[in-house]
Structures are given as structure tokens and as C-alpha cells.
N, CA, C and O atoms as a Maestro MAE file, in Angstrom:
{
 s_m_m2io_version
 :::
 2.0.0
}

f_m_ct {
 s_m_title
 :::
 protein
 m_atom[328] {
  # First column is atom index #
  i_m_mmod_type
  r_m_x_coord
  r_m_y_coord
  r_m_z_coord
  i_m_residue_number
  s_m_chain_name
  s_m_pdb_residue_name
  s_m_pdb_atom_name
  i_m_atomic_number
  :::
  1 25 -27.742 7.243 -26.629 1 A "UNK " " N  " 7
  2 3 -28.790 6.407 -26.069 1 A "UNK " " CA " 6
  3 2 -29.133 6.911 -24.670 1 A "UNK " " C  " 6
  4 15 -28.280 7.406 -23.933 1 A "UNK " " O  " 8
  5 25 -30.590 6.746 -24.287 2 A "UNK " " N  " 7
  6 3 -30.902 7.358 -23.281 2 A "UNK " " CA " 6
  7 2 -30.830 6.288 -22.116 2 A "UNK " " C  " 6
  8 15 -31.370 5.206 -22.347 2 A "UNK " " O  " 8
  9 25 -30.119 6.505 -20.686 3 A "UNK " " N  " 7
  10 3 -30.166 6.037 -19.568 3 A "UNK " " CA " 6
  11 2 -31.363 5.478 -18.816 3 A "UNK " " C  " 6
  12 15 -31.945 6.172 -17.983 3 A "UNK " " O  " 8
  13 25 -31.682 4.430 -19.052 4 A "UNK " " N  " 7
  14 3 -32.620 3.709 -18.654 4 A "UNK " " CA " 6
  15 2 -32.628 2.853 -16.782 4 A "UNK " " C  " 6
  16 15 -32.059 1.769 -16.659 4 A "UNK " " O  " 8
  17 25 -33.081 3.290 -15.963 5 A "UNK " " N  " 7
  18 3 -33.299 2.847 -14.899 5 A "UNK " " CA " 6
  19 2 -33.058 1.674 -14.784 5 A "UNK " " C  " 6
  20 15 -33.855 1.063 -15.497 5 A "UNK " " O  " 8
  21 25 -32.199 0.812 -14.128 6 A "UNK " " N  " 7
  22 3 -31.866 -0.411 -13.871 6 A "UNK " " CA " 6
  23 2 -30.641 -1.099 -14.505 6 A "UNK " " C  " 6
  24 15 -30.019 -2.079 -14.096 6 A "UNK " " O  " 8
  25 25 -30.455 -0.376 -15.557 7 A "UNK " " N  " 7
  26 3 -29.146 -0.836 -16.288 7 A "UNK " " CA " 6
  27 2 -28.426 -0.177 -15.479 7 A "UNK " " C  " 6
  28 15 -28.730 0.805 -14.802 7 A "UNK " " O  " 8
  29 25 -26.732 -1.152 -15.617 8 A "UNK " " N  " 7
  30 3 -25.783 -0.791 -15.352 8 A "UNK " " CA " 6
  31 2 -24.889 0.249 -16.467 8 A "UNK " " C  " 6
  32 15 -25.162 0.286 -17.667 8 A "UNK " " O  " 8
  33 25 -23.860 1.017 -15.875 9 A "UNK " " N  " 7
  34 3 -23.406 2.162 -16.234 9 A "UNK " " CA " 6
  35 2 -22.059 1.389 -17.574 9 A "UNK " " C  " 6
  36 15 -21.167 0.642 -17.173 9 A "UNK " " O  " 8
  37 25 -22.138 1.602 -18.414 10 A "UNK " " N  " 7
  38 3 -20.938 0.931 -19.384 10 A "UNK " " CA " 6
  39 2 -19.864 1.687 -19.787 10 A "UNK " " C  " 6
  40 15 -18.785 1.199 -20.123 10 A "UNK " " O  " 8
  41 25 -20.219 3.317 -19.757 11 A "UNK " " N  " 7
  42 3 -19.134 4.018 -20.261 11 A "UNK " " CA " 6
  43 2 -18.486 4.664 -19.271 11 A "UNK " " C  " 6
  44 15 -19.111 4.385 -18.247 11 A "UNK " " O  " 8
  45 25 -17.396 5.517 -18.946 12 A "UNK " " N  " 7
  46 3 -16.629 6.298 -18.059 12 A "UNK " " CA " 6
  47 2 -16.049 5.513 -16.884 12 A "UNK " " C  " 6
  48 15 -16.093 4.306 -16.644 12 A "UNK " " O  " 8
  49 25 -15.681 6.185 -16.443 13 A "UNK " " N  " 7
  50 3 -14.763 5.532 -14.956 13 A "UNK " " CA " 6
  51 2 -15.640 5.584 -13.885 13 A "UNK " " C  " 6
  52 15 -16.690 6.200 -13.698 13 A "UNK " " O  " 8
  53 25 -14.993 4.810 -13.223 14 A "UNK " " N  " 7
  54 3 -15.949 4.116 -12.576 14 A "UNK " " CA " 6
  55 2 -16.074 5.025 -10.805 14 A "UNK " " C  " 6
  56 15 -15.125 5.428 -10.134 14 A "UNK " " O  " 8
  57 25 -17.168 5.090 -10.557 15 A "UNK " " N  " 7
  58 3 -17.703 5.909 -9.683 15 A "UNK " " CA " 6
  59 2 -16.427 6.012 -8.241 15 A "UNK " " C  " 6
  60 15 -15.830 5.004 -7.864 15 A "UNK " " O  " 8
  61 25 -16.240 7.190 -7.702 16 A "UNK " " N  " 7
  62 3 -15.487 7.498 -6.809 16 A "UNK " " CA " 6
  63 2 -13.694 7.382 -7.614 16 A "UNK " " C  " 6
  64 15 -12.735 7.415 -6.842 16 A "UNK " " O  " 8
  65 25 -13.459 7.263 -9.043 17 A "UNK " " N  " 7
  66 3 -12.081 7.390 -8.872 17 A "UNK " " CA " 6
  67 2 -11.803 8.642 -9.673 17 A "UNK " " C  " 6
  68 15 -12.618 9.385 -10.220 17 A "UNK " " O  " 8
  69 25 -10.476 8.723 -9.630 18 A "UNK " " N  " 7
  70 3 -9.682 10.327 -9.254 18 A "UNK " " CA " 6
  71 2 -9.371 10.440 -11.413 18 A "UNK " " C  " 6
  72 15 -8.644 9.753 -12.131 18 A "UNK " " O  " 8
  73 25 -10.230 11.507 -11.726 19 A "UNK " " N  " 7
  74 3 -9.678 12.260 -12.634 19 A "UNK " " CA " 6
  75 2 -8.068 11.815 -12.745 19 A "UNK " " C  " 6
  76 15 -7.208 11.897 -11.867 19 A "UNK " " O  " 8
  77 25 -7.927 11.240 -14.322 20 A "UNK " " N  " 7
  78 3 -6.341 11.702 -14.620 20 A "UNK " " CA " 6
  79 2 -5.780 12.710 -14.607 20 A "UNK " " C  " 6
  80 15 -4.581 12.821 -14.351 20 A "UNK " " O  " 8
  81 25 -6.869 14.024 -14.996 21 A "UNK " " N  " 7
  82 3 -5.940 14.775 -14.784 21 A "UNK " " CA " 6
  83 2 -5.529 15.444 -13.488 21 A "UNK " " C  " 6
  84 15 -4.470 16.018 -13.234 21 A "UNK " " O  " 8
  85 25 -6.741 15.219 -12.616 22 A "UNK " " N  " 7
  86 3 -6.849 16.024 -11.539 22 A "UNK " " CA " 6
  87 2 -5.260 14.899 -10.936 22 A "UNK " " C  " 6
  88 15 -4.601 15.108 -9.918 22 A "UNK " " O  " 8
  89 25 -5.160 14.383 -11.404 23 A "UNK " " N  " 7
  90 3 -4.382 13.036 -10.377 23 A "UNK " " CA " 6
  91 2 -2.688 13.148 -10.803 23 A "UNK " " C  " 6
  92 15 -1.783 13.127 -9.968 23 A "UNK " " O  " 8
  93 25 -2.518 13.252 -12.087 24 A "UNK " " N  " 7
  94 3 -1.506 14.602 -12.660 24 A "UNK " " CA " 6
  95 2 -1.110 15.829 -12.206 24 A "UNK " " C  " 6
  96 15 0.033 16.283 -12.163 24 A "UNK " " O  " 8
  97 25 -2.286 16.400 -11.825 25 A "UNK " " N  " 7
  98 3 -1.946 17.695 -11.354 25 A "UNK " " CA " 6
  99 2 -1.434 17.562 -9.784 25 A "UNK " " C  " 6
  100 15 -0.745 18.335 -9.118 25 A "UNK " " O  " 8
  101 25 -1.776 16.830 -9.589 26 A "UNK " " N  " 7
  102 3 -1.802 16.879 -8.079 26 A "UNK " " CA " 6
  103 2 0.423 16.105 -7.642 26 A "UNK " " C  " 6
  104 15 1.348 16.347 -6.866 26 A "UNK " " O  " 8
  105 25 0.066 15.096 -8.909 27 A "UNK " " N  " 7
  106 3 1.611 14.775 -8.558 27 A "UNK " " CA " 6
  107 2 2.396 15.762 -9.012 27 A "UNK " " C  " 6
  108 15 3.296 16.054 -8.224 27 A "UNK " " O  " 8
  109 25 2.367 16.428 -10.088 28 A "UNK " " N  " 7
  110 3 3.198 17.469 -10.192 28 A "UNK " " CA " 6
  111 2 3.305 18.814 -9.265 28 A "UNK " " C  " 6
  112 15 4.367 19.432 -9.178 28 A "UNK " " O  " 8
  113 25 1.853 19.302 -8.431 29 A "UNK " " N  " 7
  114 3 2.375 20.337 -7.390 29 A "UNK " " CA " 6
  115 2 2.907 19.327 -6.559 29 A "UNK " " C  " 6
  116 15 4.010 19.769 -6.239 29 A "UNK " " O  " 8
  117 25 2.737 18.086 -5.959 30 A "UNK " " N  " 7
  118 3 3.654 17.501 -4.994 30 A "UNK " " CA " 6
  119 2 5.031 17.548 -5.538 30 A "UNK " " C  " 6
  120 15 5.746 17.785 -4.564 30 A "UNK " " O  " 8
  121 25 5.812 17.436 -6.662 31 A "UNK " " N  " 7
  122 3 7.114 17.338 -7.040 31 A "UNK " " CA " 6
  123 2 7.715 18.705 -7.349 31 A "UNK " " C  " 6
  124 15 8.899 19.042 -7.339 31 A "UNK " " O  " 8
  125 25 6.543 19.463 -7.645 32 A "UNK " " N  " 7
  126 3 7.035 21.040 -7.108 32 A "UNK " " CA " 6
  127 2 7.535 21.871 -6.132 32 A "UNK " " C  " 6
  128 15 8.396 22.731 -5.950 32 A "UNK " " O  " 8
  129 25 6.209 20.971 -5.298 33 A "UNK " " N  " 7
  130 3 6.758 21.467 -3.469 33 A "UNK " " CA " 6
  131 2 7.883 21.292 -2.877 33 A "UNK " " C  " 6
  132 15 8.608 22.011 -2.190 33 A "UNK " " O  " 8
  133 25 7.945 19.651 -3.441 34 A "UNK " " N  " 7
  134 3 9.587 19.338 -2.698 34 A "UNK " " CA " 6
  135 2 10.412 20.096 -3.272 34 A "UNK " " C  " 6
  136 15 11.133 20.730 -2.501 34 A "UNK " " O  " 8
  137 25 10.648 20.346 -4.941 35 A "UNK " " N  " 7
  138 3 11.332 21.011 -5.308 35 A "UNK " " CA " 6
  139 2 11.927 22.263 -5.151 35 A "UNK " " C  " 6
  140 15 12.942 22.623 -5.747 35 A "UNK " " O  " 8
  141 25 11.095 23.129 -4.095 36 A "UNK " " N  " 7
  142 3 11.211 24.310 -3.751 36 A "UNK " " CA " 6
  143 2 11.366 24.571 -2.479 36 A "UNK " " C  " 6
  144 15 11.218 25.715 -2.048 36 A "UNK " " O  " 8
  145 25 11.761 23.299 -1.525 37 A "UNK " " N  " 7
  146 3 11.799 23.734 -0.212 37 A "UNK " " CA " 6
  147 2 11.590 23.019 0.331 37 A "UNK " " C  " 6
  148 15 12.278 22.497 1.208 37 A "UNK " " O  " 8
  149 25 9.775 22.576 -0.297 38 A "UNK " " N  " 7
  150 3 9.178 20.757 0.808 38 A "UNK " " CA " 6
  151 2 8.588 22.482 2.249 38 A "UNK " " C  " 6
  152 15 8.343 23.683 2.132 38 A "UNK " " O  " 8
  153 25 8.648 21.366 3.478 39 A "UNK " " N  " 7
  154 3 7.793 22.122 4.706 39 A "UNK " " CA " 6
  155 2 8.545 23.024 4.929 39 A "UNK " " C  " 6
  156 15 7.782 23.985 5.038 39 A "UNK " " O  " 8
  157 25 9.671 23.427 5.094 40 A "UNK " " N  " 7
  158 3 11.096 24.086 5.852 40 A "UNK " " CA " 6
  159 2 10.107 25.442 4.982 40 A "UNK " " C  " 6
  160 15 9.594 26.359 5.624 40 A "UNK " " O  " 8
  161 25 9.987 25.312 3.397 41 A "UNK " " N  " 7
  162 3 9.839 26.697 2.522 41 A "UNK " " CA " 6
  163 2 8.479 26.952 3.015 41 A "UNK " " C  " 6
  164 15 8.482 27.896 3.805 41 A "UNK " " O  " 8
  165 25 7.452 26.499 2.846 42 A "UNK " " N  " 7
  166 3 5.923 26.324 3.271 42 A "UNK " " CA " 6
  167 2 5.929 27.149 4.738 42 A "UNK " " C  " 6
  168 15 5.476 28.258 5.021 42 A "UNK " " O  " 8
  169 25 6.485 26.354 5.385 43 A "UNK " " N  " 7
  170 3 6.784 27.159 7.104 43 A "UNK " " CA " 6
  171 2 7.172 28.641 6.559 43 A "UNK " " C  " 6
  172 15 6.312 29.494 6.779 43 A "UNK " " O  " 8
  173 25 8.323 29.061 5.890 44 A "UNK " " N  " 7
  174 3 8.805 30.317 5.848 44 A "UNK " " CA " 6
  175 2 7.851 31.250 5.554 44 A "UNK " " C  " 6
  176 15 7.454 32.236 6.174 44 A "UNK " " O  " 8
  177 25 7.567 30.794 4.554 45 A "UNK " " N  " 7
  178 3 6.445 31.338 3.640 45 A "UNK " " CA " 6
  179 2 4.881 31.799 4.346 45 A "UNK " " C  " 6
  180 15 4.260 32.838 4.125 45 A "UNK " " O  " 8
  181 25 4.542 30.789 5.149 46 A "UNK " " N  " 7
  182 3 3.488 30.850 6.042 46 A "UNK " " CA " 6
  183 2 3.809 32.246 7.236 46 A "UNK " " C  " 6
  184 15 2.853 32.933 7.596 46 A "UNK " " O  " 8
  185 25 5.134 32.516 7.726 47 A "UNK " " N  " 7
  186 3 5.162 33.329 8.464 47 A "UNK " " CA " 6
  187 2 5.480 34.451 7.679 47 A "UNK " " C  " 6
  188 15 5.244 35.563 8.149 47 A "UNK " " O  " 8
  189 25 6.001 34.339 6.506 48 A "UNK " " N  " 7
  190 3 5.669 35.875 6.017 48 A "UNK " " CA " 6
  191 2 4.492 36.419 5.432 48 A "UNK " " C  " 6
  192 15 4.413 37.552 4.959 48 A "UNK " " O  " 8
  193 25 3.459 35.462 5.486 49 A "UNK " " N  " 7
  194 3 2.235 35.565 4.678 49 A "UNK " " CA " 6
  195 2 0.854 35.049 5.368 49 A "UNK " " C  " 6
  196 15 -0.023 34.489 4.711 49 A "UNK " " O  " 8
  197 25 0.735 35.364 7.128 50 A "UNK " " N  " 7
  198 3 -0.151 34.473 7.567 50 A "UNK " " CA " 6
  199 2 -1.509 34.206 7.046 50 A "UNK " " C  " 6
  200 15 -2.165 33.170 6.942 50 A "UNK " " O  " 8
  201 25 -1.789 35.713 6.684 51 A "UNK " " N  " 7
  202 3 -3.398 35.749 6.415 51 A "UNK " " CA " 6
  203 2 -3.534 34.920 5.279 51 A "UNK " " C  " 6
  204 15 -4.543 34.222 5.177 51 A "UNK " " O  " 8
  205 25 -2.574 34.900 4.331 52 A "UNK " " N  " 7
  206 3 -2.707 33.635 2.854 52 A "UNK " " CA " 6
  207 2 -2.610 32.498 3.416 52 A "UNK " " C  " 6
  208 15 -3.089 31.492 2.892 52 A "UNK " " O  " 8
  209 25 -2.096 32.479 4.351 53 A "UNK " " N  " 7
  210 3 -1.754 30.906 4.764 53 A "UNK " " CA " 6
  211 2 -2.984 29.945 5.224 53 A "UNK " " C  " 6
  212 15 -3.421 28.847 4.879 53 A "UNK " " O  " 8
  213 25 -3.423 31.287 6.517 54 A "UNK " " N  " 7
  214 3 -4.853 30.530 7.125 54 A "UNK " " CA " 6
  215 2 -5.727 30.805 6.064 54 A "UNK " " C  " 6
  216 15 -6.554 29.909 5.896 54 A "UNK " " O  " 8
  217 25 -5.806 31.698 5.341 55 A "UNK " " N  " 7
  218 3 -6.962 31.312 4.166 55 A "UNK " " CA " 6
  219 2 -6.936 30.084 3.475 55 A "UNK " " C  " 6
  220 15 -7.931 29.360 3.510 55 A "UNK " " O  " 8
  221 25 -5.872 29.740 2.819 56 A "UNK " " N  " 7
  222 3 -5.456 28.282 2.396 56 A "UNK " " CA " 6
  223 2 -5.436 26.875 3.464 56 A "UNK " " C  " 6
  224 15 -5.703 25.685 3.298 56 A "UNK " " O  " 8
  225 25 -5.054 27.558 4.426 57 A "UNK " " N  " 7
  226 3 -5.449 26.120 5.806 57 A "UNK " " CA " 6
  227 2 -7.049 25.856 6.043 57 A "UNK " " C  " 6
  228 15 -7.619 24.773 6.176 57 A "UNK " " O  " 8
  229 25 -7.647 27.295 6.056 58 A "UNK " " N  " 7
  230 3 -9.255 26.931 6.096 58 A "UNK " " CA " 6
  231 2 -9.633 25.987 5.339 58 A "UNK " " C  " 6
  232 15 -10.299 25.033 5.742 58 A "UNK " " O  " 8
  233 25 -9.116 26.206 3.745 59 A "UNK " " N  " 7
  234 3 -10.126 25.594 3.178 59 A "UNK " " CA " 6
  235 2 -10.017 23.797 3.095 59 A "UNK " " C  " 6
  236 15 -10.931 23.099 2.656 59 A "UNK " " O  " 8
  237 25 -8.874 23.335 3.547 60 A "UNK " " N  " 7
  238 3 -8.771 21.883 4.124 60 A "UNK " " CA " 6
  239 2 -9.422 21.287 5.426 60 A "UNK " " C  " 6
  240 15 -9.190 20.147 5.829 60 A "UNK " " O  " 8
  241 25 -10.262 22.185 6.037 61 A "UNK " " N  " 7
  242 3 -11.017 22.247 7.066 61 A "UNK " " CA " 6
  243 2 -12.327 21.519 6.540 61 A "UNK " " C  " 6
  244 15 -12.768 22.176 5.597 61 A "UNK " " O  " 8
  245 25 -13.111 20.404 6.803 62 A "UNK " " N  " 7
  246 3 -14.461 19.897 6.850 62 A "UNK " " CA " 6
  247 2 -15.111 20.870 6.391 62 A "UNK " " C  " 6
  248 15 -14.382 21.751 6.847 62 A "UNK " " O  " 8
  249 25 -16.144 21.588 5.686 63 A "UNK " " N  " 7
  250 3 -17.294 22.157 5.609 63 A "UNK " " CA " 6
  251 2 -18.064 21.906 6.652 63 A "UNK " " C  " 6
  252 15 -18.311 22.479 7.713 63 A "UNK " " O  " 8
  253 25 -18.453 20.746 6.031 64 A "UNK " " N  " 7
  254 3 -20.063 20.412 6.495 64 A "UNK " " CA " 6
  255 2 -19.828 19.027 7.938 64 A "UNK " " C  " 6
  256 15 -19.799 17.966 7.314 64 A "UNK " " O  " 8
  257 25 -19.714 18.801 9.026 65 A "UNK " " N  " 7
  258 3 -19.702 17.742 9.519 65 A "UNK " " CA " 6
  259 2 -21.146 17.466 10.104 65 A "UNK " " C  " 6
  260 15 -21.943 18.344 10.434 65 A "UNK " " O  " 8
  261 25 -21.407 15.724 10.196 66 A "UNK " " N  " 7
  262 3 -22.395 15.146 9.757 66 A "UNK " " CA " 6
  263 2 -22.237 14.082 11.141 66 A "UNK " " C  " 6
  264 15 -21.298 13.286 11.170 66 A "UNK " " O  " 8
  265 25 -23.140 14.144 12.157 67 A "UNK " " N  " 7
  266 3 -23.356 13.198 12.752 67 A "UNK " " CA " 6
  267 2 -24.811 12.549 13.668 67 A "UNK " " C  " 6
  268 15 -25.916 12.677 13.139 67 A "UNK " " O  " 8
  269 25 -24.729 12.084 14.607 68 A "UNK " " N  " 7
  270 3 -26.070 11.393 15.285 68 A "UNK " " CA " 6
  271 2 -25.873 11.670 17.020 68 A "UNK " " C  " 6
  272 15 -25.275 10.986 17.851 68 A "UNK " " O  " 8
  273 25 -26.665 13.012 17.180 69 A "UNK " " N  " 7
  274 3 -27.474 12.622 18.688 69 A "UNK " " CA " 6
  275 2 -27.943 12.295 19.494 69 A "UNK " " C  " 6
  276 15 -28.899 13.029 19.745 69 A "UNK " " O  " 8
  277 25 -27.792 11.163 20.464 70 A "UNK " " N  " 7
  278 3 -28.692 10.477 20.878 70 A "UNK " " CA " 6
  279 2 -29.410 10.781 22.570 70 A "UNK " " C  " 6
  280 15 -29.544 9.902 23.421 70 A "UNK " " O  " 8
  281 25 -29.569 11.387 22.638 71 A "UNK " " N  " 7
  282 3 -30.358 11.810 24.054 71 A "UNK " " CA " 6
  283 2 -31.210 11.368 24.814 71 A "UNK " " C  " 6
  284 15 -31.990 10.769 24.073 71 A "UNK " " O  " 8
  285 25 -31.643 11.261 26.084 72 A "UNK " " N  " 7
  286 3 -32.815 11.443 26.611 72 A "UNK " " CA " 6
  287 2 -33.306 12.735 27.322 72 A "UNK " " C  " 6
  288 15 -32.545 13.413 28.013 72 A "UNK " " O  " 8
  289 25 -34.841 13.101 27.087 73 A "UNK " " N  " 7
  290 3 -35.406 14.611 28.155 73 A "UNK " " CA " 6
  291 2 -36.201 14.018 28.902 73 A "UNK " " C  " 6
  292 15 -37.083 13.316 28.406 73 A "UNK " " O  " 8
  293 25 -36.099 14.134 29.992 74 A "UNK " " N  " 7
  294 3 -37.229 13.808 30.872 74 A "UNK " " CA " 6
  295 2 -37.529 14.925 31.558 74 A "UNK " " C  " 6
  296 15 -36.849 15.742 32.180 74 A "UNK " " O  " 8
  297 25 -39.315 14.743 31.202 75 A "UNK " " N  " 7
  298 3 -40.235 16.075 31.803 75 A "UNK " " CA " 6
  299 2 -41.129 15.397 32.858 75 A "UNK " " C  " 6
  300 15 -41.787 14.358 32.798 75 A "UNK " " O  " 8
  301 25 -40.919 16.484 34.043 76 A "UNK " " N  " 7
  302 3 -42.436 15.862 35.231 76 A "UNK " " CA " 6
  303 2 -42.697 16.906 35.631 76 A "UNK " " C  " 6
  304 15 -41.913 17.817 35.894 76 A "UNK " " O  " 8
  305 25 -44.457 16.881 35.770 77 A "UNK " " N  " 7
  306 3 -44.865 18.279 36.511 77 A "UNK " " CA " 6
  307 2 -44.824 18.012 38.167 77 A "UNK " " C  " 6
  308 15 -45.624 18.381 39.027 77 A "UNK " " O  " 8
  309 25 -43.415 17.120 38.304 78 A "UNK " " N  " 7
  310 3 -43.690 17.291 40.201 78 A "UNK " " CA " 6
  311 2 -43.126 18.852 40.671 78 A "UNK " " C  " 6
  312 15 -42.372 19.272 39.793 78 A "UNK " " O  " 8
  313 25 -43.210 19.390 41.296 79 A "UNK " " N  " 7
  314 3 -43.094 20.406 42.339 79 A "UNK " " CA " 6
  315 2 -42.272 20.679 43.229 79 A "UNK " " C  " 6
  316 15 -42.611 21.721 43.791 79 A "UNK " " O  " 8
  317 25 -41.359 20.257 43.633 80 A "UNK " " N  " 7
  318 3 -40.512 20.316 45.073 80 A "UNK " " CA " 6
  319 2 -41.663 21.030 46.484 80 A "UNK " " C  " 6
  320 15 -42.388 22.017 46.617 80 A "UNK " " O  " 8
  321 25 -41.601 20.847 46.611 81 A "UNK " " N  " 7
  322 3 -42.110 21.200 48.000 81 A "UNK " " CA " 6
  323 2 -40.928 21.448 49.141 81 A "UNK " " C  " 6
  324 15 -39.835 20.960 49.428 81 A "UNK " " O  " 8
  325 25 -41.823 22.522 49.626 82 A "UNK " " N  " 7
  326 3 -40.037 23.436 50.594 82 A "UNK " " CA " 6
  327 2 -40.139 22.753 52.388 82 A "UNK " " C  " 6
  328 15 -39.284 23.065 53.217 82 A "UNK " " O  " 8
  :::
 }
 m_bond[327] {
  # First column is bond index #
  i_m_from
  i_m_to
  i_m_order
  :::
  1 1 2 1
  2 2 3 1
  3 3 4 2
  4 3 5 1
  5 5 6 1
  6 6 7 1
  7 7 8 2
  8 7 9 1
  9 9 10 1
  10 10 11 1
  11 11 12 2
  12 11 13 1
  13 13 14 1
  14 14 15 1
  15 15 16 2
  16 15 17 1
  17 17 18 1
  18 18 19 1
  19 19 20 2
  20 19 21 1
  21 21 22 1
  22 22 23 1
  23 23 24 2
  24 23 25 1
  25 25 26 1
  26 26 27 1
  27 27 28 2
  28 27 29 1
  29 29 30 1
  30 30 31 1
  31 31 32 2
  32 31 33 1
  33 33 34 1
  34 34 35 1
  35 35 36 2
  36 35 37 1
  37 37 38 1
  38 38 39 1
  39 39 40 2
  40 39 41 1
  41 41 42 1
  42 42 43 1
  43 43 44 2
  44 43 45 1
  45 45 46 1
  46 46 47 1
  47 47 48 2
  48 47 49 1
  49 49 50 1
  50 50 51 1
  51 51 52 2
  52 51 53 1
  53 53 54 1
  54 54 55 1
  55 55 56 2
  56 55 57 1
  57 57 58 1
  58 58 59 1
  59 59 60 2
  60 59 61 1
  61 61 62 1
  62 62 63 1
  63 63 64 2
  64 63 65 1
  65 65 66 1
  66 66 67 1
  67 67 68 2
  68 67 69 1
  69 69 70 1
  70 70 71 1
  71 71 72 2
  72 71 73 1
  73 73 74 1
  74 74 75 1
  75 75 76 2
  76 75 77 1
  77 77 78 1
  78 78 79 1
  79 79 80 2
  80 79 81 1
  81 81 82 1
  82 82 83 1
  83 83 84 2
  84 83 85 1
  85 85 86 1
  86 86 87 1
  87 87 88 2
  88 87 89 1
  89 89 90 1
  90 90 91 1
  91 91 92 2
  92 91 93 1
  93 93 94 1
  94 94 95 1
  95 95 96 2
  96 95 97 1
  97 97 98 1
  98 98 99 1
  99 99 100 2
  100 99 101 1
  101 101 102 1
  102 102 103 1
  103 103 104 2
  104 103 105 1
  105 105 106 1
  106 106 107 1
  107 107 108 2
  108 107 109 1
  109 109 110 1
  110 110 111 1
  111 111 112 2
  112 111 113 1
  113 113 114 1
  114 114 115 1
  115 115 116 2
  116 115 117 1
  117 117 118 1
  118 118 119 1
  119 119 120 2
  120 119 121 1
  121 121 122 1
  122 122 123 1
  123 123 124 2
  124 123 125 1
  125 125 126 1
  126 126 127 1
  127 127 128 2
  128 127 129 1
  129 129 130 1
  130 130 131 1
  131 131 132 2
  132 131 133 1
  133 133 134 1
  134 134 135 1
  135 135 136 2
  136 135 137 1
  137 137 138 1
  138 138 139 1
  139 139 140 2
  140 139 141 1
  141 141 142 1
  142 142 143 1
  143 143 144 2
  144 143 145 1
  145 145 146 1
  146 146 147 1
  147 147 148 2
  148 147 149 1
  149 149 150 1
  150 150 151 1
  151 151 152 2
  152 151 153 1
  153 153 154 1
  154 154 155 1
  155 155 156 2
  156 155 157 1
  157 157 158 1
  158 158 159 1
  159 159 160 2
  160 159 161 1
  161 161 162 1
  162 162 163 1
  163 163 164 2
  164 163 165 1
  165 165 166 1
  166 166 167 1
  167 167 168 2
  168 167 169 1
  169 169 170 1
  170 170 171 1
  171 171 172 2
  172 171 173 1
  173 173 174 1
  174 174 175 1
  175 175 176 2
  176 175 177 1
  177 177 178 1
  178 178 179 1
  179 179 180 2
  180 179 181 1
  181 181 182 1
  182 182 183 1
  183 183 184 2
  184 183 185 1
  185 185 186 1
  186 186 187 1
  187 187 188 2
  188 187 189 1
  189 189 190 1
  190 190 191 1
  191 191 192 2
  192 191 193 1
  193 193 194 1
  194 194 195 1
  195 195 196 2
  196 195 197 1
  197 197 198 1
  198 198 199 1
  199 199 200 2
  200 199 201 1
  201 201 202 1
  202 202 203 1
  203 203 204 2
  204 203 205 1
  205 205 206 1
  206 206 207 1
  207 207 208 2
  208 207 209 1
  209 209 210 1
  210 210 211 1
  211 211 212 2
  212 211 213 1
  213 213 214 1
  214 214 215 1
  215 215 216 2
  216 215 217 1
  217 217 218 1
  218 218 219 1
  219 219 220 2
  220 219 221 1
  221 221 222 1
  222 222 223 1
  223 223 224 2
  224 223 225 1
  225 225 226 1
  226 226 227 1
  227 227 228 2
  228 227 229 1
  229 229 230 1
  230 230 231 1
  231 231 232 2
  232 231 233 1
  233 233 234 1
  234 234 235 1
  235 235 236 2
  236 235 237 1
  237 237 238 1
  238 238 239 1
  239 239 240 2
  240 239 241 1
  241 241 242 1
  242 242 243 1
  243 243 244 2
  244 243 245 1
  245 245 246 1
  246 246 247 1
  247 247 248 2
  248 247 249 1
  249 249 250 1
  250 250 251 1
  251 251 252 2
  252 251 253 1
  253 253 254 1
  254 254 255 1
  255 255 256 2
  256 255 257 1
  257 257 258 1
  258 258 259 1
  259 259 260 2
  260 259 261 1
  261 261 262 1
  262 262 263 1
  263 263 264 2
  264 263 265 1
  265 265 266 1
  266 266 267 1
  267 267 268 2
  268 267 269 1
  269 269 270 1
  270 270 271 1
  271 271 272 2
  272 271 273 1
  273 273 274 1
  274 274 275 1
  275 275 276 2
  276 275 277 1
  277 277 278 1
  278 278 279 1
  279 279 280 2
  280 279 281 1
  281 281 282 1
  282 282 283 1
  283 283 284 2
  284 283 285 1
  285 285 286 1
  286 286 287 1
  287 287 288 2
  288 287 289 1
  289 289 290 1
  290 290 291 1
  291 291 292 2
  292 291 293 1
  293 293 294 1
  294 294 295 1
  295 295 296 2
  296 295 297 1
  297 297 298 1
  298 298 299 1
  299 299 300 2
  300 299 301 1
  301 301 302 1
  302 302 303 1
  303 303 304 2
  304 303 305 1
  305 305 306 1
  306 306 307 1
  307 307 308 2
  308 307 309 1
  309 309 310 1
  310 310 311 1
  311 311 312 2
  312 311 313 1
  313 313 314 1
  314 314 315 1
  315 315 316 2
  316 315 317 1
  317 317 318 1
  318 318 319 1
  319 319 320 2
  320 319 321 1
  321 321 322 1
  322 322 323 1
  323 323 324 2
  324 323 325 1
  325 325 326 1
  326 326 327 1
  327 327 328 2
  :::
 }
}
């Protein structure tokens, strides 16, 4: 059936929540990590491997940040006079 403007949504999960599986996956590399070290291994690992590391730290970095300017310019054609 085709999606008609104004109706509400009846099938799938519901907007903003987390994939099962993605939500699975995510607890199992957490029970991995600890399993292998936790930060102590991560730290080690990071100094034998910086350039992988900051490649992987970048990408937890914001992309895009999003905000509001609010200013005033004030223009006058006065002159100073010396």
C-alpha cells in the first residue's frame, strides 16, 4: 500500500531507535574490548600504531557542526579629521 500524506506510520520501529542488530554488534565489540585488555590494551596499541589510531579517533570527531551568529556591523562615511 502506498504512503499517503497525513497518515501515521504503522509498520517498523519507531523513528530515532537503534537497529537490533547494530545494537548487538555494538555490545559484543564492547565485551570484546574488555576482553582483551579494556583501555590499558587500546593505549598500547595506539602507541604502536599512531597513524591507525588518529585515523580511527578522527572519525568520532563531529563532521559537520551547526550553529547561529549573531552580530552587529556598523558602517559611517564620517572621516576623522587630523
Amino acid at each position: 500500500m502506498k504512503f499517503e500524506k497525513g497518515h501515521k506510520r504503522s509498520k517498523g520501529r519507531p523513528a530515532g531507535s537503534v537497529n537490533k542488530t547494530t545494537a548487538s554488534a555494538k555490545e559484543a565489540f564492547a565485551l570484546a574490548f574488555e576482553g582483551i585488555g579494556g583501555v590499558a590494551e587500546l593505549a598500547e596499541w595506539a602507541k604502536a600504531n599512531k597513524t591507525d589510531f588518529f585515523k580511527l579517533y578522527a572519525r568520532l570527531i563531529p563532521v559537520e557542526l551547526s550553529g547561529q551568529v549573531q552580530a552587529r556591523i556598523t558602517v559611517s562615511d564620517d572621516v576623522p579629521t587630523k
